[in-house]
LUMFISE-739732 format. One record per residue: residue number from 1; residue in three letters; z, x, y of N, C-alpha, C in turn. Coordinates in pm, whole numbers. Layout:
N
+------+------+--------+--------+--------+--------+--------+--------+--------+--------+--------+
! resi ! resn !    n.w !    n.u !    n.v !   ca.w !   ca.u !   ca.v !    c.w !    c.u !    c.v !
+------+------+--------+--------+--------+--------+--------+--------+--------+--------+--------+
!  NUM !  Ala !      Z !      X !      Y !      Z !      X !      Y !      Z !      X !      Y !
...
+------+------+--------+--------+--------+--------+--------+--------+--------+--------+--------+
This chain:
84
+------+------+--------+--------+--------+--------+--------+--------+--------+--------+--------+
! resi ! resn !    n.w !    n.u !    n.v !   ca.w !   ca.u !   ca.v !    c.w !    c.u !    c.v !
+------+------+--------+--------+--------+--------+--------+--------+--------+--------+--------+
!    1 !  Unk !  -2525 !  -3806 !    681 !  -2423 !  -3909 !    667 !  -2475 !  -4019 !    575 !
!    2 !  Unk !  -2373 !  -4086 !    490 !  -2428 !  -4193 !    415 !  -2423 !  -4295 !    436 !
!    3 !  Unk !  -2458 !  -4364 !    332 !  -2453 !  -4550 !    393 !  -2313 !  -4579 !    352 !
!    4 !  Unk !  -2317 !  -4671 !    404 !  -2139 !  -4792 !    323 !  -2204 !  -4899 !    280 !
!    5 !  Unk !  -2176 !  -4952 !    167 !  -2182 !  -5013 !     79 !  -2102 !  -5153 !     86 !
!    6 !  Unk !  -2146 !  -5275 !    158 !  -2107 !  -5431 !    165 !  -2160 !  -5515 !     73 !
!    7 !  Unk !  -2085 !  -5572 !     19 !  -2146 !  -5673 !    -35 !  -2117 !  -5832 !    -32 !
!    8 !  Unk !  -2205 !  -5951 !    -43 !  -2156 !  -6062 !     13 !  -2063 !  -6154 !   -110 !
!    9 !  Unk !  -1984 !  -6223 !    -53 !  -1865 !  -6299 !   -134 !  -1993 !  -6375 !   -271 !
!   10 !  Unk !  -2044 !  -6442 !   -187 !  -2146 !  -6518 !   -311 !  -2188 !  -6429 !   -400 !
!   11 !  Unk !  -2227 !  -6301 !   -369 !  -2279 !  -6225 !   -449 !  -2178 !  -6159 !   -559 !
!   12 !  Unk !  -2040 !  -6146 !   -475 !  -1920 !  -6073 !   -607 !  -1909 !  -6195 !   -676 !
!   13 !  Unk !  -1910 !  -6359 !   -660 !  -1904 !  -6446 !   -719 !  -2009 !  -6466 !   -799 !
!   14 !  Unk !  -2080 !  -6408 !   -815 !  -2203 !  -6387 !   -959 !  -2157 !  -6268 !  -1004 !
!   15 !  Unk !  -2130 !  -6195 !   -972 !  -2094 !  -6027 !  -1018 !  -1992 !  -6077 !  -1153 !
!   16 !  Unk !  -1866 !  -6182 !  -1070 !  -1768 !  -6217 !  -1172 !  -1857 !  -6285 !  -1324 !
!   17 !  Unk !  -1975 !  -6329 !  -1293 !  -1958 !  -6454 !  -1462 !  -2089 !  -6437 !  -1494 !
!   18 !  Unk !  -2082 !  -6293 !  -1517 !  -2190 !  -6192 !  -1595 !  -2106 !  -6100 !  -1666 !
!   19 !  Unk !  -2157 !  -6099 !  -1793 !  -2103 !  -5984 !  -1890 !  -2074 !  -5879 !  -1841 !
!   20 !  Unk !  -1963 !  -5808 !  -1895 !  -1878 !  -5682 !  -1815 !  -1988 !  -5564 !  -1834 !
!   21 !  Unk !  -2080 !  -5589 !  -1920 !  -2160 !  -5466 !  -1970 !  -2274 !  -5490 !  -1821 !
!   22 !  Unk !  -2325 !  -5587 !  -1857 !  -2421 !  -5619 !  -1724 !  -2388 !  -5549 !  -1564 !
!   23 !  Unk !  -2278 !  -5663 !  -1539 !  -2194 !  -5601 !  -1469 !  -2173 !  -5474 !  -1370 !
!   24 !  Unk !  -2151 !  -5369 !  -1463 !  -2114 !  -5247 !  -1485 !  -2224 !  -5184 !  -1450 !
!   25 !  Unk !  -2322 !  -5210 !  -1477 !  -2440 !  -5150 !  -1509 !  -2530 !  -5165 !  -1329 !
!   26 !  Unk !  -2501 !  -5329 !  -1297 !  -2509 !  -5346 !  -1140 !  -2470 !  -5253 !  -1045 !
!   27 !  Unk !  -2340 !  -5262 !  -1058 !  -2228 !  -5188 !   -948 !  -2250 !  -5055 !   -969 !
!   28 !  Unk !  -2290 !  -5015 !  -1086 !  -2389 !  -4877 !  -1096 !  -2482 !  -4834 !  -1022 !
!   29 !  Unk !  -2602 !  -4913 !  -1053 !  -2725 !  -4928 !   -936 !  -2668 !  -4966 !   -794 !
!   30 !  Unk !  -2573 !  -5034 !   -772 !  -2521 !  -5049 !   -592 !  -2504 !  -4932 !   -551 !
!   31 !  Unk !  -2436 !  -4845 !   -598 !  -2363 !  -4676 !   -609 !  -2514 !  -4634 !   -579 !
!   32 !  Unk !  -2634 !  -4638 !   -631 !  -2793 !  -4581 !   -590 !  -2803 !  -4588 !   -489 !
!   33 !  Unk !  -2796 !  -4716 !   -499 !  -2860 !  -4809 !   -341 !  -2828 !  -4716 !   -248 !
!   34 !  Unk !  -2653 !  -4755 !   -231 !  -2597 !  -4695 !   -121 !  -2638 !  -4541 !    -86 !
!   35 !  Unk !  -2688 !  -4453 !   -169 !  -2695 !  -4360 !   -184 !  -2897 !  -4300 !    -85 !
!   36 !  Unk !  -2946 !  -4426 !   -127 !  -3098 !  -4409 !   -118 !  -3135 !  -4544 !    -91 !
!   37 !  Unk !  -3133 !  -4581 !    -42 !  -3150 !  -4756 !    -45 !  -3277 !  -4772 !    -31 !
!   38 !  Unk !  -3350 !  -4695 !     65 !  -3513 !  -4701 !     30 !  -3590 !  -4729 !    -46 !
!   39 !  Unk !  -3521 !  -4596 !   -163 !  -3617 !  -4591 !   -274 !  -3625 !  -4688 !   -390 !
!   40 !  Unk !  -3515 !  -4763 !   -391 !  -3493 !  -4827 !   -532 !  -3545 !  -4989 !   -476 !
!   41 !  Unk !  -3619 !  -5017 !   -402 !  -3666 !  -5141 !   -318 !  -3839 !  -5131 !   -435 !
!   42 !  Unk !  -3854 !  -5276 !   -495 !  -3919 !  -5238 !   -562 !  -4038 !  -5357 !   -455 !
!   43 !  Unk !  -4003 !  -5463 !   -339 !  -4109 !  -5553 !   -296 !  -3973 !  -5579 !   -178 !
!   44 !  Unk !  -4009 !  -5644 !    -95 !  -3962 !  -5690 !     66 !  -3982 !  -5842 !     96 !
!   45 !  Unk !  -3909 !  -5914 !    107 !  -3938 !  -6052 !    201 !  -3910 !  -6008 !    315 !
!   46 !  Unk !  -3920 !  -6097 !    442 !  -3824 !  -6178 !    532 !  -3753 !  -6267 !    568 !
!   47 !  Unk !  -3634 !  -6279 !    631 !  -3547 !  -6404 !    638 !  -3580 !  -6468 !    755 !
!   48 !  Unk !  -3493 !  -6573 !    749 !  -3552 !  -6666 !    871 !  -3511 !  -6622 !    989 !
!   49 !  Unk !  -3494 !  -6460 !   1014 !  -3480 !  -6432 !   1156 !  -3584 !  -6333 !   1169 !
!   50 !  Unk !  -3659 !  -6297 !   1035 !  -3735 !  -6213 !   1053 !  -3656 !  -6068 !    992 !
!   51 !  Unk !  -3588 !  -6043 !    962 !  -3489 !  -5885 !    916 !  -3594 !  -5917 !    817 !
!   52 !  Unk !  -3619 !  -5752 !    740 !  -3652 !  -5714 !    610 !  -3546 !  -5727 !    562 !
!   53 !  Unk !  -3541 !  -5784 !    414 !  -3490 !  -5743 !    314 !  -3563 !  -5733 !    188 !
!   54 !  Unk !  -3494 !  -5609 !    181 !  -3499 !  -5519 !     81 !  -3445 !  -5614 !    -95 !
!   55 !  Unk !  -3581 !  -5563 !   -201 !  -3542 !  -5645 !   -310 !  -3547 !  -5535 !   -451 !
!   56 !  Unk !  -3420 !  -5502 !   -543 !  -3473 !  -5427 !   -616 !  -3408 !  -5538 !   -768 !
!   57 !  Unk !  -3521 !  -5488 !   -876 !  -3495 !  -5543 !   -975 !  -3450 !  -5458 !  -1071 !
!   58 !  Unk !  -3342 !  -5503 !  -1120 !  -3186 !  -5421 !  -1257 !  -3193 !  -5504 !  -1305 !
!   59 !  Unk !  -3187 !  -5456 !  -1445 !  -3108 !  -5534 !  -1531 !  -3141 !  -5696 !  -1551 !
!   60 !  Unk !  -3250 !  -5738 !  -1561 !  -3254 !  -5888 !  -1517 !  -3274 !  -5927 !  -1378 !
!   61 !  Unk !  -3210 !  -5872 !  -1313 !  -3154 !  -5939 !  -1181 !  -3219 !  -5861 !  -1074 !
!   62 !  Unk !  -3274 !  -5952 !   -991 !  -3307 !  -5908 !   -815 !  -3154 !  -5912 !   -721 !
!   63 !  Unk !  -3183 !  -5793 !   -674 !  -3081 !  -5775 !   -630 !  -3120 !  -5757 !   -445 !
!   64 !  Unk !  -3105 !  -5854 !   -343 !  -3122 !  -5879 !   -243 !  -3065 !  -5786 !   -150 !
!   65 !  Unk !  -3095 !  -5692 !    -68 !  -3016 !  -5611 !     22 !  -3056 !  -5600 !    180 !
!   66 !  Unk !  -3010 !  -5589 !    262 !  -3037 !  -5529 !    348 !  -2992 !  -5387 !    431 !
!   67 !  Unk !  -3050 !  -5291 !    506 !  -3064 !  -5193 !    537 !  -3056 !  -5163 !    700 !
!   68 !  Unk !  -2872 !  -5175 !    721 !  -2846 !  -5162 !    848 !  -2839 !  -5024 !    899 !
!   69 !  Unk !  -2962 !  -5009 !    919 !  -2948 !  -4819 !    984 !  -2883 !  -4777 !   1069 !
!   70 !  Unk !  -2919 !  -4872 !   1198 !  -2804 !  -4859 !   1292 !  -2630 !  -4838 !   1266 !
!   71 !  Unk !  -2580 !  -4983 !   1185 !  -2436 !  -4886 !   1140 !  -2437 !  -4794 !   1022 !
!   72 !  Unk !  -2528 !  -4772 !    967 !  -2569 !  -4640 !    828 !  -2505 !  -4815 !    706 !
!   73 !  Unk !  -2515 !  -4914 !    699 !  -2484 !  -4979 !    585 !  -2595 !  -5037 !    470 !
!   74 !  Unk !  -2570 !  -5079 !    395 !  -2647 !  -5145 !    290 !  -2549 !  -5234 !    206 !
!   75 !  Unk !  -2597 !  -5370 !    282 !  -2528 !  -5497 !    298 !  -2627 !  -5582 !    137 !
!   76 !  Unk !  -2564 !  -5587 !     25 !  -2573 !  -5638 !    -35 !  -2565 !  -5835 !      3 !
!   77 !  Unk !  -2668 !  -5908 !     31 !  -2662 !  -6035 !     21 !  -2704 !  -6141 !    -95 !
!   78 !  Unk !  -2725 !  -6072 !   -171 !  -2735 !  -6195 !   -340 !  -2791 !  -6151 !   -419 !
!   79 !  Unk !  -2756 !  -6232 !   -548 !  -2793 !  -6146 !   -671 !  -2816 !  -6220 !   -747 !
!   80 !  Unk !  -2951 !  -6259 !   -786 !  -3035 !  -6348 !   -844 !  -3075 !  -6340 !   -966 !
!   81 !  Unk !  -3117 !  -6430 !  -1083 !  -3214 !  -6396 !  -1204 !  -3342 !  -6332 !  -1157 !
!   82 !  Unk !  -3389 !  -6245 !  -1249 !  -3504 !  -6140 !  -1176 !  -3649 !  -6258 !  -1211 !
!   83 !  Unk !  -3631 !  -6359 !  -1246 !  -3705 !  -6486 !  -1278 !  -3746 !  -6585 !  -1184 !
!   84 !  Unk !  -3688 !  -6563 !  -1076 !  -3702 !  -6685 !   -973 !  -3708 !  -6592 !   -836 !
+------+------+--------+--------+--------+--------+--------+--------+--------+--------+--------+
């Protein structure tokens, strides 16, 4: 069974006011994610509850996820310059 694929409002609100090529190229790699979410994790923080999240870098951009096994999801939470 696969994952489902969420992603957070803040995060489609950067998705919007990035070049359509960029873009494109993201929601591409999300389509991975969802697919393997493991593998494309290139380093890990934690948040302030302690959850891993999962960090992969595209295109410029870190792309923040987390990896709800329990409901099979991969909850996209932000999408950053791969710079900071």
């Amino acid at each position: 069974m696969g994952y489902r694929l969420l992603v957070d409002l803040e995060a489609i609100a950067v998705l919007d006011v990035i070049p359509k090529r960029v873009r494109t190229r993201l929601v591409e790699h999300f389509i991975r994610l969802r697919s393997s979410p493991d593998r494309y994790s290139d380093y890990h923080e934690h948040d302030r509850t302690g959850r891993c999240v999962e960090i992969s870098v595209f295109a410029g951009h870190s792309i923040h996820y987390w990896i709800d096994f329990a409901d099979r999801h991969v909850k996209v939470l932000a999408i950053k310059p791969a710079d900071r």
